[in-house]
Structure formats: C-alpha cells, structure tokens
C-alpha positions as CSV (number, residue, x, y, z in Angstrom):
1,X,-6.7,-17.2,-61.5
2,X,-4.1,-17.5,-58.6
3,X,-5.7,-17.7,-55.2
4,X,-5.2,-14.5,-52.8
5,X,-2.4,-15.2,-49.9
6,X,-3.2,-15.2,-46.6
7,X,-0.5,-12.5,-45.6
8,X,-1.5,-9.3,-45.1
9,X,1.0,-6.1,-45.6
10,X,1.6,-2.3,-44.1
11,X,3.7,-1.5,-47.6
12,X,1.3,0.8,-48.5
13,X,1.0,2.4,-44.5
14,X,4.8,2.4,-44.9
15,X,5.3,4.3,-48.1
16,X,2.8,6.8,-47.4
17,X,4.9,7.3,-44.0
18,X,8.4,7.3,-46.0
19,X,7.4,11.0,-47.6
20,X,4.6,8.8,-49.4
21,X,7.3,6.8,-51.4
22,X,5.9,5.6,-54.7
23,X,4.9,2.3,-55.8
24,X,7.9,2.9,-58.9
25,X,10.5,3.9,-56.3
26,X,9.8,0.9,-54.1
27,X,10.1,-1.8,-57.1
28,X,13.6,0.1,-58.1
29,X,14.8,0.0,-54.5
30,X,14.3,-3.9,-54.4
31,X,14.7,-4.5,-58.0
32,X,10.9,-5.6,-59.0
33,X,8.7,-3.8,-61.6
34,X,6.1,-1.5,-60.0
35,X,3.2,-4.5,-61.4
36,X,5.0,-6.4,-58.4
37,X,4.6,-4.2,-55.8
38,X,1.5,-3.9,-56.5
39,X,0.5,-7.5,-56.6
40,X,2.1,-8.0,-53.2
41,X,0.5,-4.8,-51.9
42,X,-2.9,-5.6,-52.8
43,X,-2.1,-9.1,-51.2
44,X,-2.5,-11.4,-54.5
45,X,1.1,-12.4,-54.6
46,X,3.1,-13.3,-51.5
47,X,7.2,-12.0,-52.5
48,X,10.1,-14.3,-51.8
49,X,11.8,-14.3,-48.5
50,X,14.3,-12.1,-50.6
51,X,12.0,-9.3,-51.5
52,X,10.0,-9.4,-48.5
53,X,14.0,-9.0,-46.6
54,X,14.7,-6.2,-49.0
55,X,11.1,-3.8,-48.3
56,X,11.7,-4.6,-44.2
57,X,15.1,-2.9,-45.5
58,X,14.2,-0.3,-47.3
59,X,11.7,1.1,-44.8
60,X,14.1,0.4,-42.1
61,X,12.1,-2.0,-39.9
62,X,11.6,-5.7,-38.9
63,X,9.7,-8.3,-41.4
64,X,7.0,-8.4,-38.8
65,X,6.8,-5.0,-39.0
66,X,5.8,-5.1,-43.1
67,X,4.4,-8.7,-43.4
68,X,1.5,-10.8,-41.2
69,X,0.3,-14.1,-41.3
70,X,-2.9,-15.1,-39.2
71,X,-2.3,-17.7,-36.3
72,X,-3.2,-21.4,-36.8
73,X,-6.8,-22.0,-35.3
C-alpha cells in the first residue's frame, strides 16, 4: 500500500468556493480521471508539478495557495 504524502491540499476548500465545483469537472479541467482528484485530495497521491500547475490554474491562484508541505524540523 503506497505511503500517504506529507502535502496537505485546500482542493477541496477551493471547489466548494468555485460554486462547489465537482470532483468530475476538476479532473476534466486538468485532464485526470475524477479517481485522481481524489487520491490527491484525500492526500494519498502527491500530482506532478504539472497537475499540481494546472489546479493553481484552474482556481486562479498561486501553488502555495492549493499545495503545503510542512517545514524541516
């Protein structure tokens, strides 16, 4: 079983806030299937630098803005 990634995601925050966009829409705006939005939603599959370009794009915002990844200790 693949191990969770440490980056965390406001997808979900931002679709509910883009007239509560579905999962379906999102995967055909950035040419994934839904299964993949959902994997990278629920934080067990982190997306290329590609994908993770094309959501900061669709929702109009900065990668920081979608993605986080916690601070070296």
């Amino acid at each position: 079983m693949a191990k969770p990634t440490l980056i965390t995601n406001e997808i979900r925050t931002l679709r509910f806030h883009a007239d509560e966009m579905s999962q379906a829409d999102l995967a055909k705006a950035i040419g994934v299937t839904r299964q993949t939005v959902i994997a990278i939603e629920q934080g067990k599959y982190s997306p290329s630098l590609e994908v993770a370009f094309k959501i900061a794009r669709v929702f109009k915002v900065g990668l920081e803005e979608v993605f986080q990844y916690p601070e070296a200790e």
